[in-house]
N, C-alpha and C positions, 0 to 999 in steps of 0.2 A: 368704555367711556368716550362719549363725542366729543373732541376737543375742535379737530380743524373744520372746513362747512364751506363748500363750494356751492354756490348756485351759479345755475345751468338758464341764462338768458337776462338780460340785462334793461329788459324793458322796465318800466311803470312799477308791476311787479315785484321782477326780480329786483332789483334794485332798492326798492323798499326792502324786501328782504332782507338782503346783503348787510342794511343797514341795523336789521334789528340784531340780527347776529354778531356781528362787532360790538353793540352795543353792550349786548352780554357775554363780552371779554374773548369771544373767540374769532382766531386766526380765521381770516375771509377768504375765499377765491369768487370774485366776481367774471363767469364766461358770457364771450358774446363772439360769432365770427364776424360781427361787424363795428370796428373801430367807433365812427360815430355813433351808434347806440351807445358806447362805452364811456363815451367823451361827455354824453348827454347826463349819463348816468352818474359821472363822478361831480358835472356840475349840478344835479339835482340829490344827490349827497350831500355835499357841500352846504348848499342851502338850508337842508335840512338841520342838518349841526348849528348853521350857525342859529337860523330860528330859536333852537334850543340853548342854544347861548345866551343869546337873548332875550329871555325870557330866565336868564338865571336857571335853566333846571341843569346844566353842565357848567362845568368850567371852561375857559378855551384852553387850560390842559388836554382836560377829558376831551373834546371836540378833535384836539388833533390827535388824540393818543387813539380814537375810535376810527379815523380815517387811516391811520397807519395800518389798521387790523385789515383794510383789505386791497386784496391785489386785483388787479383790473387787468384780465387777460384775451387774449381770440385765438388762445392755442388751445386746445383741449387736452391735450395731458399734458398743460399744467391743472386739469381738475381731478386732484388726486388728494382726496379729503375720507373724516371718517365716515362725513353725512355728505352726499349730494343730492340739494333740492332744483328740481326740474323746473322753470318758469317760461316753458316757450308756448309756442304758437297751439291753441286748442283741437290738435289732431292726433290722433293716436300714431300712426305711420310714423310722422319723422318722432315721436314720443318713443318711440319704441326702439328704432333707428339710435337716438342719442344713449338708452342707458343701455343698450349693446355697446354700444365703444365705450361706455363709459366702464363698462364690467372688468372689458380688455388692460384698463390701464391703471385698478383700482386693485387694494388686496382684499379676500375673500370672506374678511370681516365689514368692509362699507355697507352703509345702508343708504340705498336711494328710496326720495320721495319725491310726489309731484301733487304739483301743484294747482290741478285740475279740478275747477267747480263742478263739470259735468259728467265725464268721460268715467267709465267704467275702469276703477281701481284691476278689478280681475280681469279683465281684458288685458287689461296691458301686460300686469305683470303673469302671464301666460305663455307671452313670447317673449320673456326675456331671460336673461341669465340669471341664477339665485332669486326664484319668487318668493322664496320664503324672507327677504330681506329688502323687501318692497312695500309700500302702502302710499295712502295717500297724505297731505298734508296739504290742509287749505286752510293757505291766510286770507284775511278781505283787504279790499282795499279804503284808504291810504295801510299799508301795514305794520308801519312805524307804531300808529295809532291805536288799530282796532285789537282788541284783545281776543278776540277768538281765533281759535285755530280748528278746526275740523281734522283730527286725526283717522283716517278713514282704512280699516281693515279688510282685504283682500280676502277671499278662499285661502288665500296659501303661504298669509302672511302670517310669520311668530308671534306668541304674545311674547315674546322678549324686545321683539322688533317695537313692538307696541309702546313697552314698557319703556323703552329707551327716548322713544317719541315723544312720551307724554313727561319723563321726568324732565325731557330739555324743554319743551313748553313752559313748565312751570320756571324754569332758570329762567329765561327768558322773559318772565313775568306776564304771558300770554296765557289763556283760559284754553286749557286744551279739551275738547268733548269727543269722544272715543264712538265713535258709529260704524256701523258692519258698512262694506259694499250694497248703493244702490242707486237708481238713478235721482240726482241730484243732491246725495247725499242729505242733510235734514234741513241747512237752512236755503237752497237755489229748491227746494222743492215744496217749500212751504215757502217759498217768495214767490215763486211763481204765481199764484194768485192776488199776492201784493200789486205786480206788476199787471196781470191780464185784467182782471177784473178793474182795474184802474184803465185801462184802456175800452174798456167796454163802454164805463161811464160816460167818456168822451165819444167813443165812436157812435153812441146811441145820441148824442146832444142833452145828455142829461146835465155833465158840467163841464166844465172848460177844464185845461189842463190847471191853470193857476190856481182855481178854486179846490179840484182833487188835492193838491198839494198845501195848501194851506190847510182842508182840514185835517188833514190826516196829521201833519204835522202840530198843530192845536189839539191834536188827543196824545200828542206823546212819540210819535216817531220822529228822533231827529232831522229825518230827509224826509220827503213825500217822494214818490214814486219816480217822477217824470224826472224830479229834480236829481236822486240819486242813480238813476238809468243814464243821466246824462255824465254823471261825476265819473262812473265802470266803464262808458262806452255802448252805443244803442249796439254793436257790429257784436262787442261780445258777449253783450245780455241776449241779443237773437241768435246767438250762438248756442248757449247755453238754454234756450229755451226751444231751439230745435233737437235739440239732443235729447232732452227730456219728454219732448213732442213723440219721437223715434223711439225710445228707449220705453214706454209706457203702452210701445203700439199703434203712433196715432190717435189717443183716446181726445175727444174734443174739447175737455176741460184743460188740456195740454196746447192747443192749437196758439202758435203765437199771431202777433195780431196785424192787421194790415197795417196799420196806420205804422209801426215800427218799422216793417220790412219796406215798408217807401219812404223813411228818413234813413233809413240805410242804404239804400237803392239811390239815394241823391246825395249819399257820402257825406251825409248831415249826423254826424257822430256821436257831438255832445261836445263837452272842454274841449277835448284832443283837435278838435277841428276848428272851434270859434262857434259852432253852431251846434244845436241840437233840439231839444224841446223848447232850449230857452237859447238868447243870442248872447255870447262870452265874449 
């Protein structure tokens, strides 16, 4: 049974994370080797809570009895939980790197997941310790918010592993959808054309980015493309869209788009920076 729940990075993400987990009554380990990320993170918790205060959907009991739940650490064996969710930097290498130490300081019943939109589930867990006790688990972001979870199965992962994935989801009150390993998993792979093809339109001068997003959102999607690329980050939707670029072959319905890789190139990001498709 999962009771305790370390997550492994303390950005935007994790942190989100961390928050949904407390939420649902379990003992927290929030990791980061760097203090201020930590410090960001507990004041963008904070905020959170109170929001929900706020807004009456908590008490400020509940509010502080949810912040108690997690620990805000830069030591890494203190992450020594039944579940440790991975939310760092989109590279397999130090991916791989973290749930090796993390194997070493854990007992031999832990489940590690990560929390990787692009990256090949079986890859990873290939070189690491216990793959059978490995898969993926992708939240969206804000995470507080979005109820889906992509529970995503390896080659070599258990269905018990599975199993225990999907009943905490449900705790959780997050919509868990069970998909084999592949690239982009079902929904970064079937957004990719959300994304390119909305850039096409513009790069051809067929519409403006405002107009893309406006209609798209007038038939029903709550973000339109440009808008919700900006809310992720242009650096880690190019990310995630070279990967899938790579991982399919180079196929050119895969090709990410110019006009993105030169707002990333001028470190024009979206929110995170003030600037992006649109000015924050």
């Amino acid at each position: 049974m999962i009771q305790t729940i370390a997550v492994a990075g303390a950005g935007t993400m994790g942190s989100g994370i961390a928050l949904v987990t407390a939420q649902s009554n379990h003992p927290t380990i929030l990791f980061d080797l760097d203090k201020s990320i930590l410090e960001k993170a507990s004041i963008s918790i904070k905020k959170n809570l109170q929001f929900l205060t706020n807004k009456q959907a908590i008490s400020l009991e509940e509010n502080e009895q949810i912040f108690k739940r997690i620990v805000f650490t830069n030591n890494i064996n203190d992450c020594k939980a039944d579940l440790i969710i991975e939310a760092i930097v989109e590279k397999a290498a130090p991916k791989i790197d973290l749930f090796n130490k993390l194997a070493t300081i854990n007992t031999t019943s832990s489940i590690f997941a990560t929390n990787t939109s692009s990256l090949s589930v079986t890859e990873i867990q290939s070189a690491i310790a216990y793959p059978q006790r490995f898969l993926g688990m992708h939240f969206f972001n804000p995470a507080p918010m979005m109820k889906l979870v992509e529970v995503v199965k390896g080659q070599q992962t258990d269905d018990t592993t599975v199993q225990d994935i999907y009943d905490l989801c449900i705790q959780m009150k997050k919509i868990p959808v069970i998909c084999k390993d592949a690239p982009g998993f079902i929904v970064n792979r079937v957004a990719r054309h959300y994304y390119l093809e909305a850039f096409k339109l513009v790069e051809e001068g067929i519409a403006t980015i405002e107009n893309v997003d406006t209609v798209l959102e007038a038939t029903g999607f709550k973000m339109g493309p440009f808008k919700l690329m900006d809310l992720i980050g242009l650096d880690i939707n190019l990310a995630v869209s070279k990967s899938i670029y790579k991982a399919f072959d180079n196929e050119e319905r895969f090709a990410p788009a110019a006009l993105q890789i030169d707002k990333v190139s001028k470190g024009e990001l979206g929110r995170k920076t003030g600037k992006g498709f649109y000015d924050y």
